[in-house]
mmCIF file as Biopython writes it, N, C-alpha, C and O atoms, coordinates in Angstrom:
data_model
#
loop_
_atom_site.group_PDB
_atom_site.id
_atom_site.type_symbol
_atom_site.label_atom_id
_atom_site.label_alt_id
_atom_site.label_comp_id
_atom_site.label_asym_id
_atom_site.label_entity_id
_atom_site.label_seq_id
_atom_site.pdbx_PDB_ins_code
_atom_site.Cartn_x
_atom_site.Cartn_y
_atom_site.Cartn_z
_atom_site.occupancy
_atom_site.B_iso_or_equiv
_atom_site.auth_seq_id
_atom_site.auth_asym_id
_atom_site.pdbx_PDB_model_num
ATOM 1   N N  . UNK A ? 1  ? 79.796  48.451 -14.484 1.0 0.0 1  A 1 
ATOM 2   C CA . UNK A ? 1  ? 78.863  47.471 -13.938 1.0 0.0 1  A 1 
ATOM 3   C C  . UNK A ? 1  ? 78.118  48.088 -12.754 1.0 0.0 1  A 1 
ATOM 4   O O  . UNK A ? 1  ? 78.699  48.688 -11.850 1.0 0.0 1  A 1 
ATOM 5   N N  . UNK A ? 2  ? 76.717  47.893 -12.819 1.0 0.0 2  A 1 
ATOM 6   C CA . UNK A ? 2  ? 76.082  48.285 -11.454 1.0 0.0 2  A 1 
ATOM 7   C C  . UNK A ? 2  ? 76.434  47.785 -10.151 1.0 0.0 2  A 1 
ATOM 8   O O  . UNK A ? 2  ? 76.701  46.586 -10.085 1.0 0.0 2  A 1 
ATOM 9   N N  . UNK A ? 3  ? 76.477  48.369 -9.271  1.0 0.0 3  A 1 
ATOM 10  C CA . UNK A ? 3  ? 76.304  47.783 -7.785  1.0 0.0 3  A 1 
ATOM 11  C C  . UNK A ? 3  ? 75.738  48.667 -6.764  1.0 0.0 3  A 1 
ATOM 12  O O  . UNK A ? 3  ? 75.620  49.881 -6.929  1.0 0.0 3  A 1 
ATOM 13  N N  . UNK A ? 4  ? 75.362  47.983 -5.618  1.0 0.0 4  A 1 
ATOM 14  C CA . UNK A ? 4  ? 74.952  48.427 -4.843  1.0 0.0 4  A 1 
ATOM 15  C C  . UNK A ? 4  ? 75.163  50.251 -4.167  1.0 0.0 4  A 1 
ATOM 16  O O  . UNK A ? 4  ? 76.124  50.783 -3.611  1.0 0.0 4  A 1 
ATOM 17  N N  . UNK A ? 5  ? 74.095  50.664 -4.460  1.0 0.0 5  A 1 
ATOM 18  C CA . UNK A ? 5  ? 74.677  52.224 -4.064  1.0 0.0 5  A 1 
ATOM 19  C C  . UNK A ? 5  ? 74.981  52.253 -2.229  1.0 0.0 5  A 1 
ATOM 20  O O  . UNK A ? 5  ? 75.936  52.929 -1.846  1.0 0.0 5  A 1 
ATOM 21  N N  . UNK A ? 6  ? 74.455  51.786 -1.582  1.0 0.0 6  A 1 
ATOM 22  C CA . UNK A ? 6  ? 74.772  51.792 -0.256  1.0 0.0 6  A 1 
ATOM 23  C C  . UNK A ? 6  ? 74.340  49.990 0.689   1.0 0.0 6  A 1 
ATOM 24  O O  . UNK A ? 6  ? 73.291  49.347 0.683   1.0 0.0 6  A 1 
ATOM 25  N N  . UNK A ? 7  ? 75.168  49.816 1.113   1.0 0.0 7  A 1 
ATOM 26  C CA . UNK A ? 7  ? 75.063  48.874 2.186   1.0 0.0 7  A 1 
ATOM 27  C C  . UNK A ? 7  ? 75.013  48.903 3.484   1.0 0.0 7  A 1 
ATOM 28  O O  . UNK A ? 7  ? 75.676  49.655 4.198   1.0 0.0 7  A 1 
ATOM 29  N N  . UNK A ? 8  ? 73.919  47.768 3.984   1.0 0.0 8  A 1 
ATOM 30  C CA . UNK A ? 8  ? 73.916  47.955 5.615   1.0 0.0 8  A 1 
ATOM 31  C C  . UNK A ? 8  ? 74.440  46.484 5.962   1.0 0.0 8  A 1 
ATOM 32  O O  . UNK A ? 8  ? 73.900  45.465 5.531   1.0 0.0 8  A 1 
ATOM 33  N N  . UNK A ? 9  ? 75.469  46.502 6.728   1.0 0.0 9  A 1 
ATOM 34  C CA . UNK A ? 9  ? 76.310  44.416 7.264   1.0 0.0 9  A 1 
ATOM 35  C C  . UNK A ? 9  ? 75.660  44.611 8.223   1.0 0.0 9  A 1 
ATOM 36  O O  . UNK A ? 9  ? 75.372  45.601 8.895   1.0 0.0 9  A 1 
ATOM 37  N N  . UNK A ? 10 ? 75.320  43.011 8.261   1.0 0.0 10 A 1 
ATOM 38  C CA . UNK A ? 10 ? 74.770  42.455 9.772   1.0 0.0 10 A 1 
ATOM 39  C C  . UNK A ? 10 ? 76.371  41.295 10.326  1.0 0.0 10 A 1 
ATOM 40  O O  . UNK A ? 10 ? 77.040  40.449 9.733   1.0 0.0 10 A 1 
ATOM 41  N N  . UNK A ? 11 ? 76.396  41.849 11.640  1.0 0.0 11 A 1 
ATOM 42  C CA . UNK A ? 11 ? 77.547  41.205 11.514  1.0 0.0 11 A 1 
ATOM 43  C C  . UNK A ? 11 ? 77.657  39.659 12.149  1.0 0.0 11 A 1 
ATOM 44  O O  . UNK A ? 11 ? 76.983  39.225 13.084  1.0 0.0 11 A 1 
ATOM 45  N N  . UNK A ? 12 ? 78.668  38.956 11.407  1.0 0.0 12 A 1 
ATOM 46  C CA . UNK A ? 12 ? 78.570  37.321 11.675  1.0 0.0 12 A 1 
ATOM 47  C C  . UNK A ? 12 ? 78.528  36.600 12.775  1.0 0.0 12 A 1 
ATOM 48  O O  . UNK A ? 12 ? 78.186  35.494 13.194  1.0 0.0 12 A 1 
ATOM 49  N N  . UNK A ? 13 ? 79.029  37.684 13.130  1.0 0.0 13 A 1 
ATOM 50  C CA . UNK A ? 13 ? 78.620  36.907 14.873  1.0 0.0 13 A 1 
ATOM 51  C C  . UNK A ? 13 ? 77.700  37.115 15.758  1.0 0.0 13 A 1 
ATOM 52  O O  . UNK A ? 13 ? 77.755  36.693 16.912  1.0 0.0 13 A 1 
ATOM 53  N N  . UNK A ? 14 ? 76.566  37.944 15.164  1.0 0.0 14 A 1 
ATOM 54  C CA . UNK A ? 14 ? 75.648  38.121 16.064  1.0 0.0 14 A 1 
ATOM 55  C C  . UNK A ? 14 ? 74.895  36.427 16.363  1.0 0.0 14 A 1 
ATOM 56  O O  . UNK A ? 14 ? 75.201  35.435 15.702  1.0 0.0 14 A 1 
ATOM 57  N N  . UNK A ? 15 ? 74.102  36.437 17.258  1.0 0.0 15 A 1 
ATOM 58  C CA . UNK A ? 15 ? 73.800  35.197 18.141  1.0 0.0 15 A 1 
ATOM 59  C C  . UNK A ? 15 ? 72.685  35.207 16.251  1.0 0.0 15 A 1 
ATOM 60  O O  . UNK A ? 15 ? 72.560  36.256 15.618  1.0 0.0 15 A 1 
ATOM 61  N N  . UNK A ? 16 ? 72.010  33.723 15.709  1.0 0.0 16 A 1 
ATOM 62  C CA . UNK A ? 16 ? 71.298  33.756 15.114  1.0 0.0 16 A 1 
ATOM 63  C C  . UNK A ? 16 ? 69.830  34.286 15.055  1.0 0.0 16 A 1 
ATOM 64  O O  . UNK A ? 16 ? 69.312  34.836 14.083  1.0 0.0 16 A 1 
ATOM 65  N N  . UNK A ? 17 ? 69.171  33.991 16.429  1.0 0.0 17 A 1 
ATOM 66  C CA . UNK A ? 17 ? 68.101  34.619 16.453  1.0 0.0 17 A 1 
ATOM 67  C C  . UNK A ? 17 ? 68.141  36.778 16.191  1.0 0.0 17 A 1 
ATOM 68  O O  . UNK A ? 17 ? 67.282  37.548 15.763  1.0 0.0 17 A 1 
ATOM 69  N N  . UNK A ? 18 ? 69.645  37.022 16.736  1.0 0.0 18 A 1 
ATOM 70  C CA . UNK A ? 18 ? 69.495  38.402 16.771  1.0 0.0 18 A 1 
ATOM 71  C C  . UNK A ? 18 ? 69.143  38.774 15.081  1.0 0.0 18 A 1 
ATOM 72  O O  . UNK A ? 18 ? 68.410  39.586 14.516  1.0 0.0 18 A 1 
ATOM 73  N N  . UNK A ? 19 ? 70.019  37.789 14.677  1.0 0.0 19 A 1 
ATOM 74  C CA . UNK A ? 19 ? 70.537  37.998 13.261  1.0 0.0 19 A 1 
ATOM 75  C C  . UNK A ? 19 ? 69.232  37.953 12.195  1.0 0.0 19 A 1 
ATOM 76  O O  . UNK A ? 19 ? 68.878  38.710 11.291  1.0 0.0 19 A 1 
ATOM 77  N N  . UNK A ? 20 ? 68.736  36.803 12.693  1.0 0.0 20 A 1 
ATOM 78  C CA . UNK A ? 20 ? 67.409  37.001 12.095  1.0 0.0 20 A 1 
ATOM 79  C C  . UNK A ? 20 ? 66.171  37.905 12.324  1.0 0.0 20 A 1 
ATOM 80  O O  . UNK A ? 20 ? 65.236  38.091 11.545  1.0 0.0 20 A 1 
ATOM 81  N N  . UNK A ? 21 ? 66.341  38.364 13.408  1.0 0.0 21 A 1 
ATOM 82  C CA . UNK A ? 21 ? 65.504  39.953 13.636  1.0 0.0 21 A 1 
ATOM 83  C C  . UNK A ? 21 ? 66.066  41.170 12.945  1.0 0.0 21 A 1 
ATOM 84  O O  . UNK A ? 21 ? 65.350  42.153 12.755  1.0 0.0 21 A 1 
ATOM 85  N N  . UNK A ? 22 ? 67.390  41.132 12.544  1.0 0.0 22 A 1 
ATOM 86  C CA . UNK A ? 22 ? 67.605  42.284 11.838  1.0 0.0 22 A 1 
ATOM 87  C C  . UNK A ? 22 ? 67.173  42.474 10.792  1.0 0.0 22 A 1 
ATOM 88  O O  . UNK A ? 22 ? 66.595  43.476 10.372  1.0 0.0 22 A 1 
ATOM 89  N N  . UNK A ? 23 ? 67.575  40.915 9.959   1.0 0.0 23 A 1 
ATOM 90  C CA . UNK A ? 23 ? 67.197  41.069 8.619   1.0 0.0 23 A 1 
ATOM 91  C C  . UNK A ? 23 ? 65.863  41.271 8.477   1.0 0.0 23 A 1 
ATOM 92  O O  . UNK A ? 23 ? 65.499  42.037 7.585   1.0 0.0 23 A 1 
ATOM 93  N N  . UNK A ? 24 ? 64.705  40.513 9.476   1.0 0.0 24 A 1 
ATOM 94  C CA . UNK A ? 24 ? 63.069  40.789 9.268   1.0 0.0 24 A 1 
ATOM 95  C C  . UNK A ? 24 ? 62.890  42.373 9.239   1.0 0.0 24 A 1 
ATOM 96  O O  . UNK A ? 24 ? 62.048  42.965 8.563   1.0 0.0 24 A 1 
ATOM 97  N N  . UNK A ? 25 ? 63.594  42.813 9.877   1.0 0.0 25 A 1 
ATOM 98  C CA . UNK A ? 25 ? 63.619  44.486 10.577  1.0 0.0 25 A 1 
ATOM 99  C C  . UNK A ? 25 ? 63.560  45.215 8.853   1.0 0.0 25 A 1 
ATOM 100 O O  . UNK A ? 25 ? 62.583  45.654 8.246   1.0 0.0 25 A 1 
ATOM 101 N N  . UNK A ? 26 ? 64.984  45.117 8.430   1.0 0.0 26 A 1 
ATOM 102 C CA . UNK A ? 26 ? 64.855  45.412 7.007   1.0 0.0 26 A 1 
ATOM 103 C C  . UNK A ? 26 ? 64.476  45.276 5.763   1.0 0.0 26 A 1 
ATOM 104 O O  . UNK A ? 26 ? 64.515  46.102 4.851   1.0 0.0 26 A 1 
ATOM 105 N N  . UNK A ? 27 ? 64.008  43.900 5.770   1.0 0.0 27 A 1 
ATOM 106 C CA . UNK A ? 27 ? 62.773  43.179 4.897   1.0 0.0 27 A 1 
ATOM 107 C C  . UNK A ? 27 ? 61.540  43.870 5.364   1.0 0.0 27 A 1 
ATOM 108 O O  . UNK A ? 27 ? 60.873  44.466 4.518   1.0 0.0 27 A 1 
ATOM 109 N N  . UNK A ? 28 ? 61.262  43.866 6.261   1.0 0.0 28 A 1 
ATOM 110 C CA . UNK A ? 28 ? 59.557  44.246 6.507   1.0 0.0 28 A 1 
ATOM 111 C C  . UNK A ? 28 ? 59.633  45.954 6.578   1.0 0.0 28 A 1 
ATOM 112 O O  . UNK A ? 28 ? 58.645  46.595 6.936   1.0 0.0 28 A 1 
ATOM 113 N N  . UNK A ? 29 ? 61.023  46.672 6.167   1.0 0.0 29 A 1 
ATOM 114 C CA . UNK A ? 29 ? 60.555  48.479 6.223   1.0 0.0 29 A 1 
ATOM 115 C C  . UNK A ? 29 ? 59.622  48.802 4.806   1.0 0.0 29 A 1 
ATOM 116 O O  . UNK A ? 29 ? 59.612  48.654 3.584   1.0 0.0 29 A 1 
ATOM 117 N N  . UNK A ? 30 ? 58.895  49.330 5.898   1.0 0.0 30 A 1 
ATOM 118 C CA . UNK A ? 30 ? 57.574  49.765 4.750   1.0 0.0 30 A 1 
ATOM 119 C C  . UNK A ? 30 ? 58.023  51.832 4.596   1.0 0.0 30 A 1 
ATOM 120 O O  . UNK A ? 30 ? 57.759  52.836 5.258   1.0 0.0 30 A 1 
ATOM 121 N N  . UNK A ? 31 ? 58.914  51.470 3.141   1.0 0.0 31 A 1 
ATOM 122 C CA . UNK A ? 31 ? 59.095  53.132 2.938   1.0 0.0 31 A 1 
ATOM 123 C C  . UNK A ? 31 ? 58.005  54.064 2.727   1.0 0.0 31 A 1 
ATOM 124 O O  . UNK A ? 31 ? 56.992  53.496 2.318   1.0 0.0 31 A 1 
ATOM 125 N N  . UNK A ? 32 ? 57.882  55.458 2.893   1.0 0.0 32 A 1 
ATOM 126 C CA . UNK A ? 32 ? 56.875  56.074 2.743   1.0 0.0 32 A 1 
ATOM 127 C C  . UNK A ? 32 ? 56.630  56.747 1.316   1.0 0.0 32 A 1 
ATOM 128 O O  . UNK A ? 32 ? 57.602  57.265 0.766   1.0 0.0 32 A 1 
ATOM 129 N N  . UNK A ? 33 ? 55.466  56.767 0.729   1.0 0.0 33 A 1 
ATOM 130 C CA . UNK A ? 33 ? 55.207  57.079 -0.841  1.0 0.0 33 A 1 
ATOM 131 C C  . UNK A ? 33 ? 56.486  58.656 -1.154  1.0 0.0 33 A 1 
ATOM 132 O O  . UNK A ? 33 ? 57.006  59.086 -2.183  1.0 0.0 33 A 1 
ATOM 133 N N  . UNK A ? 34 ? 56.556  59.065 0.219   1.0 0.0 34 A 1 
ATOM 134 C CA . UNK A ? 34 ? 57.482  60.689 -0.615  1.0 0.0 34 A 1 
ATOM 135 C C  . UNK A ? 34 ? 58.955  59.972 -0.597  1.0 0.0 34 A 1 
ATOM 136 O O  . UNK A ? 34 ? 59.934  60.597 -1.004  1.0 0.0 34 A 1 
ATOM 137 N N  . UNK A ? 35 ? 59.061  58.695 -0.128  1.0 0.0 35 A 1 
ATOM 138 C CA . UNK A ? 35 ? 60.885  58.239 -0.855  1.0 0.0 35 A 1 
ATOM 139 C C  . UNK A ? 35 ? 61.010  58.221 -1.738  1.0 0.0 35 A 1 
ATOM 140 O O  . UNK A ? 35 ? 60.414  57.557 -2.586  1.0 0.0 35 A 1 
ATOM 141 N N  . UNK A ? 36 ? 62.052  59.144 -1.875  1.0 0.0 36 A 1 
ATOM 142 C CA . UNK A ? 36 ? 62.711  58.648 -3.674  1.0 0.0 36 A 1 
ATOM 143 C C  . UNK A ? 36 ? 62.299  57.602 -4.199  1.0 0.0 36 A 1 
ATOM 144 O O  . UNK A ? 36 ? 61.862  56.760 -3.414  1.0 0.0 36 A 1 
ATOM 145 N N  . UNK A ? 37 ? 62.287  57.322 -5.455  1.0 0.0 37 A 1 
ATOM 146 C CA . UNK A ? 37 ? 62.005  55.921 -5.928  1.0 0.0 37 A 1 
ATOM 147 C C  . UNK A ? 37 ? 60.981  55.065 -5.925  1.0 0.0 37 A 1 
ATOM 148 O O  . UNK A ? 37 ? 60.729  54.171 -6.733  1.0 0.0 37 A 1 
ATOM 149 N N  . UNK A ? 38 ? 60.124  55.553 -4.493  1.0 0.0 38 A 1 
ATOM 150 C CA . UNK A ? 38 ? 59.066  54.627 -3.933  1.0 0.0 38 A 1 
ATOM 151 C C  . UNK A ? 38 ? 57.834  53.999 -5.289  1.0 0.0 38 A 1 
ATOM 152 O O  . UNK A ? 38 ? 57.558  52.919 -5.812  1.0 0.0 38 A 1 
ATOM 153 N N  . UNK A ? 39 ? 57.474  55.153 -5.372  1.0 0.0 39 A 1 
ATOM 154 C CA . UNK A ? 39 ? 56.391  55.539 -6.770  1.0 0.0 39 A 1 
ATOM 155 C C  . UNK A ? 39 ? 56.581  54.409 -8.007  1.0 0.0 39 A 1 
ATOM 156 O O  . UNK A ? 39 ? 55.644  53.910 -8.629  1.0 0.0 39 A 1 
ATOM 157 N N  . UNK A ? 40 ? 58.407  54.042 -8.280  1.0 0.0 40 A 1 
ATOM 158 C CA . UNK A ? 40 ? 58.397  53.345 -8.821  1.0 0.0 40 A 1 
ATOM 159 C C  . UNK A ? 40 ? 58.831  51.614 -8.487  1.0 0.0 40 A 1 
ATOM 160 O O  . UNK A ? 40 ? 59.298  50.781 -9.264  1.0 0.0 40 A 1 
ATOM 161 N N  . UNK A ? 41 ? 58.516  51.503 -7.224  1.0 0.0 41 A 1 
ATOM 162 C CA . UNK A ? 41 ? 58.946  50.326 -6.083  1.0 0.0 41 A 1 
ATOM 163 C C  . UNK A ? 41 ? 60.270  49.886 -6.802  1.0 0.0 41 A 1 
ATOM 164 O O  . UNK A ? 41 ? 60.593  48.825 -7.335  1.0 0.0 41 A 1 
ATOM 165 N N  . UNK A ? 42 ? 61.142  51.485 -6.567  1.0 0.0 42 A 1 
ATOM 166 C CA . UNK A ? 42 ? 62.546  51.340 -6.234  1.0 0.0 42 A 1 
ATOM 167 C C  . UNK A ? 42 ? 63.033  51.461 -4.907  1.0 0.0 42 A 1 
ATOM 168 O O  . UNK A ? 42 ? 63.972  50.883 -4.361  1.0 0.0 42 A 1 
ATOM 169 N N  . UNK A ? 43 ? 62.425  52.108 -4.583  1.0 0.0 43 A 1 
ATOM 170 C CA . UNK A ? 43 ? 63.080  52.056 -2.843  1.0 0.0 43 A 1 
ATOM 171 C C  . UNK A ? 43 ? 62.508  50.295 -2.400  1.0 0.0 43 A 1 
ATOM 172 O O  . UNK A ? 43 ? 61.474  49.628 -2.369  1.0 0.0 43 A 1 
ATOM 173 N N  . UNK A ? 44 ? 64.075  50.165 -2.099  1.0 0.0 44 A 1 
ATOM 174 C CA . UNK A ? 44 ? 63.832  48.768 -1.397  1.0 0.0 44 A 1 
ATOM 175 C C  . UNK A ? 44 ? 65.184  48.434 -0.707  1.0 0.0 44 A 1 
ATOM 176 O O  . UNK A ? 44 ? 66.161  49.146 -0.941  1.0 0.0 44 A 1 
ATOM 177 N N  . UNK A ? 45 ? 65.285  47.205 0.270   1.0 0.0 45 A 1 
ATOM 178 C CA . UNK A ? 45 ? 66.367  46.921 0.736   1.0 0.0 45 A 1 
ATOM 179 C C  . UNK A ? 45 ? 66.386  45.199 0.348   1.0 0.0 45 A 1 
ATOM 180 O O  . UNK A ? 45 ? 65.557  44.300 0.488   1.0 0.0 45 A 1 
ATOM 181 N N  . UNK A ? 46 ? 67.567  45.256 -0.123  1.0 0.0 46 A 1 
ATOM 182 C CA . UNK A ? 46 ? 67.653  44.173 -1.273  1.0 0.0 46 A 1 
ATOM 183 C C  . UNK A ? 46 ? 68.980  42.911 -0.610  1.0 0.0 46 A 1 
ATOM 184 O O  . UNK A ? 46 ? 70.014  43.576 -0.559  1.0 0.0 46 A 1 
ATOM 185 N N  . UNK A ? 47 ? 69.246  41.679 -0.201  1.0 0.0 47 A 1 
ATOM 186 C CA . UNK A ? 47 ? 70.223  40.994 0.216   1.0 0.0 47 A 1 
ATOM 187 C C  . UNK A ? 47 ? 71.611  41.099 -0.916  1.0 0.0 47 A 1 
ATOM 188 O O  . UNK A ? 47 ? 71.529  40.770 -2.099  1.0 0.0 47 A 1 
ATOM 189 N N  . UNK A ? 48 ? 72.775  41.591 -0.300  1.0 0.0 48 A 1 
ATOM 190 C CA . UNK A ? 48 ? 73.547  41.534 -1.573  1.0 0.0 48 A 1 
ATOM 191 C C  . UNK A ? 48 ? 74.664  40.823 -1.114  1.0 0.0 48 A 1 
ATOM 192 O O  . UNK A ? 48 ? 74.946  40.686 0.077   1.0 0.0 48 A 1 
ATOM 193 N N  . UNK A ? 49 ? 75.341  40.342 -2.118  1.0 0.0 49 A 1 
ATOM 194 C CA . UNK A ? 49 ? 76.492  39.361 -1.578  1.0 0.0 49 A 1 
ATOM 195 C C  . UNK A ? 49 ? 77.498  40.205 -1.959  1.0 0.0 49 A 1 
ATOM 196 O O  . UNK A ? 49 ? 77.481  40.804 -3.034  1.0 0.0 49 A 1 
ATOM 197 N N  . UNK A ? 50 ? 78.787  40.335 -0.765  1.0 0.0 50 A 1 
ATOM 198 C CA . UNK A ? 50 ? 79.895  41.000 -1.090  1.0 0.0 50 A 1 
ATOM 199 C C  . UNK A ? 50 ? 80.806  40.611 -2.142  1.0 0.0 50 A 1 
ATOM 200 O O  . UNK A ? 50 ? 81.505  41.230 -2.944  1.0 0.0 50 A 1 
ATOM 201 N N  . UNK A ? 51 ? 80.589  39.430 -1.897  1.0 0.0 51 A 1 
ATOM 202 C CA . UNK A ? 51 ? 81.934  38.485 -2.829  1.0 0.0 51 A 1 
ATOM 203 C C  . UNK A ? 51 ? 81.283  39.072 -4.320  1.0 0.0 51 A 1 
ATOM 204 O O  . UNK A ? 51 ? 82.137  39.610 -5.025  1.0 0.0 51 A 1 
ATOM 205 N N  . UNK A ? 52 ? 80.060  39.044 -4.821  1.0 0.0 52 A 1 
ATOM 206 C CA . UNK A ? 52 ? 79.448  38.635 -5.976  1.0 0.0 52 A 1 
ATOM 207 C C  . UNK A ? 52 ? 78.740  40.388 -6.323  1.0 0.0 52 A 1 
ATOM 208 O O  . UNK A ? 52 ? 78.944  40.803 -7.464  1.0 0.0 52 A 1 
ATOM 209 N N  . UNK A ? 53 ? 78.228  40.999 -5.686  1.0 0.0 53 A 1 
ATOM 210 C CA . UNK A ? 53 ? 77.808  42.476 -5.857  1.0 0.0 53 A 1 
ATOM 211 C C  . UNK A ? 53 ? 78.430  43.747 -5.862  1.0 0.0 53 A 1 
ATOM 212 O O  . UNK A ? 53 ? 77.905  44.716 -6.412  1.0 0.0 53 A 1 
ATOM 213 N N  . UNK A ? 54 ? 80.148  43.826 -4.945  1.0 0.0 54 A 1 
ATOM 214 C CA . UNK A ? 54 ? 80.374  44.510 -4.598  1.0 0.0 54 A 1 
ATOM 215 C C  . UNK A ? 54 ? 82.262  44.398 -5.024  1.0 0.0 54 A 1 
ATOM 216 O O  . UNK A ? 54 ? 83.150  45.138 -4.600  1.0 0.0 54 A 1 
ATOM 217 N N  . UNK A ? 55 ? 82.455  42.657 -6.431  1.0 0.0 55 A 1 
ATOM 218 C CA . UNK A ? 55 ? 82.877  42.570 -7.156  1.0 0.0 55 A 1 
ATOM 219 C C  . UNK A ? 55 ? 83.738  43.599 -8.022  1.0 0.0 55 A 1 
ATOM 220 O O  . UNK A ? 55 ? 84.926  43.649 -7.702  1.0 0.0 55 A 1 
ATOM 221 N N  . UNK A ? 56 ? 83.309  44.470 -9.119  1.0 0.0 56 A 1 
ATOM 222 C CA . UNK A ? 56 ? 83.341  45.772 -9.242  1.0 0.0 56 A 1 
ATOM 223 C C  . UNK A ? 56 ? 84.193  46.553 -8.704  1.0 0.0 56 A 1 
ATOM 224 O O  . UNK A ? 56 ? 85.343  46.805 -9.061  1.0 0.0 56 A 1 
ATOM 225 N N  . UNK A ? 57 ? 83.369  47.080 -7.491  1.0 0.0 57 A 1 
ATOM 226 C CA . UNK A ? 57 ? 83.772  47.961 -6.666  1.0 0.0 57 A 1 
ATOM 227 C C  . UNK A ? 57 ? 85.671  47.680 -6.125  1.0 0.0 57 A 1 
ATOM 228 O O  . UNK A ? 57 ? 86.539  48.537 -6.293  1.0 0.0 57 A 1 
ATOM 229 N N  . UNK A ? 58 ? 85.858  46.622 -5.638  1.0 0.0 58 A 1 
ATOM 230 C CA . UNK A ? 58 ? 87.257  45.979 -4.893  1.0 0.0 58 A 1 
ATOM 231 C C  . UNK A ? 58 ? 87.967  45.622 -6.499  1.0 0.0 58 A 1 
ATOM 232 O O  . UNK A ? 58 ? 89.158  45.364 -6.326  1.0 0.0 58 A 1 
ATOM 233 N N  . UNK A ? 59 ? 87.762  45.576 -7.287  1.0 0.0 59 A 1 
ATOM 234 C CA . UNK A ? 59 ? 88.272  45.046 -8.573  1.0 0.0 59 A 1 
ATOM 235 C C  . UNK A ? 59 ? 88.727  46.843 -8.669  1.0 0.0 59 A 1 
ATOM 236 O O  . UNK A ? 59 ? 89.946  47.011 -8.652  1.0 0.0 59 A 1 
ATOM 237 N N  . UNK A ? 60 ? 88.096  47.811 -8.739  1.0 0.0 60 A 1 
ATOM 238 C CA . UNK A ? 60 ? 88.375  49.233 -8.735  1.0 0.0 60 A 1 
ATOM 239 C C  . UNK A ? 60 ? 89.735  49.772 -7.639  1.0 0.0 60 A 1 
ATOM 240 O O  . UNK A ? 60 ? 90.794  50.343 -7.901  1.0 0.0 60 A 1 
ATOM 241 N N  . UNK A ? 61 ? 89.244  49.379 -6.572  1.0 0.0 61 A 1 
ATOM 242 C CA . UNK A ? 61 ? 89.930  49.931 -5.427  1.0 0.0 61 A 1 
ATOM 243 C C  . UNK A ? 61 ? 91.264  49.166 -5.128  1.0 0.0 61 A 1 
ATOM 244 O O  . UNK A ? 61 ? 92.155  49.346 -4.297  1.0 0.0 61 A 1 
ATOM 245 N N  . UNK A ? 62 ? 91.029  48.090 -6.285  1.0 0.0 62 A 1 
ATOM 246 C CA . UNK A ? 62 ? 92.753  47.502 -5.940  1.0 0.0 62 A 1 
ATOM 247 C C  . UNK A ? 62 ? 93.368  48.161 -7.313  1.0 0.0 62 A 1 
ATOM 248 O O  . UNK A ? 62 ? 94.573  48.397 -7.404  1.0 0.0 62 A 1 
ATOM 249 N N  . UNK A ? 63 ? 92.568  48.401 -8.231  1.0 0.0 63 A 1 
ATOM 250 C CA . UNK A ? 63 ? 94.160  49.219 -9.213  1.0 0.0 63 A 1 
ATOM 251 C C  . UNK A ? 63 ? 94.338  50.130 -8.970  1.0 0.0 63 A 1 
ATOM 252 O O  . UNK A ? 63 ? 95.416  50.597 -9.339  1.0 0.0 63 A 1 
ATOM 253 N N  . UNK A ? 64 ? 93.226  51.147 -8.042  1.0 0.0 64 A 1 
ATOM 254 C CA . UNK A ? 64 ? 94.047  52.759 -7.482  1.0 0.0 64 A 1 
ATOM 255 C C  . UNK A ? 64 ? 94.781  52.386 -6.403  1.0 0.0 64 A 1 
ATOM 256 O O  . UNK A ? 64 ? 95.702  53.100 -6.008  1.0 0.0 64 A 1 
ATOM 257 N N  . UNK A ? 65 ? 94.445  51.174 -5.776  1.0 0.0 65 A 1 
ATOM 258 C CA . UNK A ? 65 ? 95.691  51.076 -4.812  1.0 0.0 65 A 1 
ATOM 259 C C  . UNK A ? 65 ? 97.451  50.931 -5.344  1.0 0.0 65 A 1 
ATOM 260 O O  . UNK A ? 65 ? 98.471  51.241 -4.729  1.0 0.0 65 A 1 
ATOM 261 N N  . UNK A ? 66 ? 97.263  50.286 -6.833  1.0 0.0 66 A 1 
ATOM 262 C CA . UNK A ? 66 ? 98.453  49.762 -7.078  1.0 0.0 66 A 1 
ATOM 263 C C  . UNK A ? 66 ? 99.053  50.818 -7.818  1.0 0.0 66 A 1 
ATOM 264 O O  . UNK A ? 66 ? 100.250 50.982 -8.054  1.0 0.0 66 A 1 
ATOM 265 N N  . UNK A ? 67 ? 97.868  51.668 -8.232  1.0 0.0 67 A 1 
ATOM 266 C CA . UNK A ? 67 ? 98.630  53.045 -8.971  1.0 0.0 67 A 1 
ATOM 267 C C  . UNK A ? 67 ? 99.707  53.719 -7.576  1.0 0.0 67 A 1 
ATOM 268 O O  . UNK A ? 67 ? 100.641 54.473 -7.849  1.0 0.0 67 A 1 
ATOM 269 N N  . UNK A ? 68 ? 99.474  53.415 -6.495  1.0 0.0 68 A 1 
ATOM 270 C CA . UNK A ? 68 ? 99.780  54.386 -5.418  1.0 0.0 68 A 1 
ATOM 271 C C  . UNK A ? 68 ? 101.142 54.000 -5.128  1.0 0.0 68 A 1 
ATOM 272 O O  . UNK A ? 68 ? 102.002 54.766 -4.693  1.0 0.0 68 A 1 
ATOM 273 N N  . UNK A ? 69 ? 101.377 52.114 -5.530  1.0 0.0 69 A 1 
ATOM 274 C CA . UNK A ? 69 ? 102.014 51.556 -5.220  1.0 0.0 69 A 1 
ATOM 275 C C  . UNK A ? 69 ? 103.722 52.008 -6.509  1.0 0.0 69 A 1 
ATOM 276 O O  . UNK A ? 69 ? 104.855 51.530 -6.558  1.0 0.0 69 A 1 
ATOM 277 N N  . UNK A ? 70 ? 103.183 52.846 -7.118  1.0 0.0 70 A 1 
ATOM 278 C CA . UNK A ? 70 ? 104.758 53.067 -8.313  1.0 0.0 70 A 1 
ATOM 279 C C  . UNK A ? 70 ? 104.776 54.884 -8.309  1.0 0.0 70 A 1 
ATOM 280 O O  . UNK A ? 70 ? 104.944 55.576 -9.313  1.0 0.0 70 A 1 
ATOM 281 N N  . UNK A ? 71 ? 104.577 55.345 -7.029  1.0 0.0 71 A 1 
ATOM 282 C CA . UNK A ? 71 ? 104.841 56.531 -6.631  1.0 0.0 71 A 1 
ATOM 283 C C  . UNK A ? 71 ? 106.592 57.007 -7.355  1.0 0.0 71 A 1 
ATOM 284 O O  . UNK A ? 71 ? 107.081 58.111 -7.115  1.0 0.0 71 A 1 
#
């Protein structure tokens, strides 16, 4: 299953207004045409939900954990 190749957290406790300047910050980056991807308006920064995107990933990292666990 796909997921997110890299993530940036904003964290929950920042005051709301901060919180909402970050995210404008990363919504409004205007990448430059030589980014990877750009050409095909793949470069982007996209909202992803941990619980729901990153699914997968923790579904992975708990059976190598449990492999570790019958040493």
């Amino acid at each position: 299953a796909p997921f997110p190749p890299l993530c940036f957290g904003v964290p929950h406790h920042l005051p709301p207004d901060v919180r909402k300047q970050v995210e404008a910050a990363f919504a409004g980056f205007a990448f430059t045409p030589a980014t990877p991807g750009a050409a095909q308006g793949k470069a982007k920064f996209a909202a992803v939900s941990y619980e729901k995107d990153w699914e997968y990933v923790r579904k992975i990292d708990d059976t190598l954990s449990h492999l570790l666990d019958g040493k």
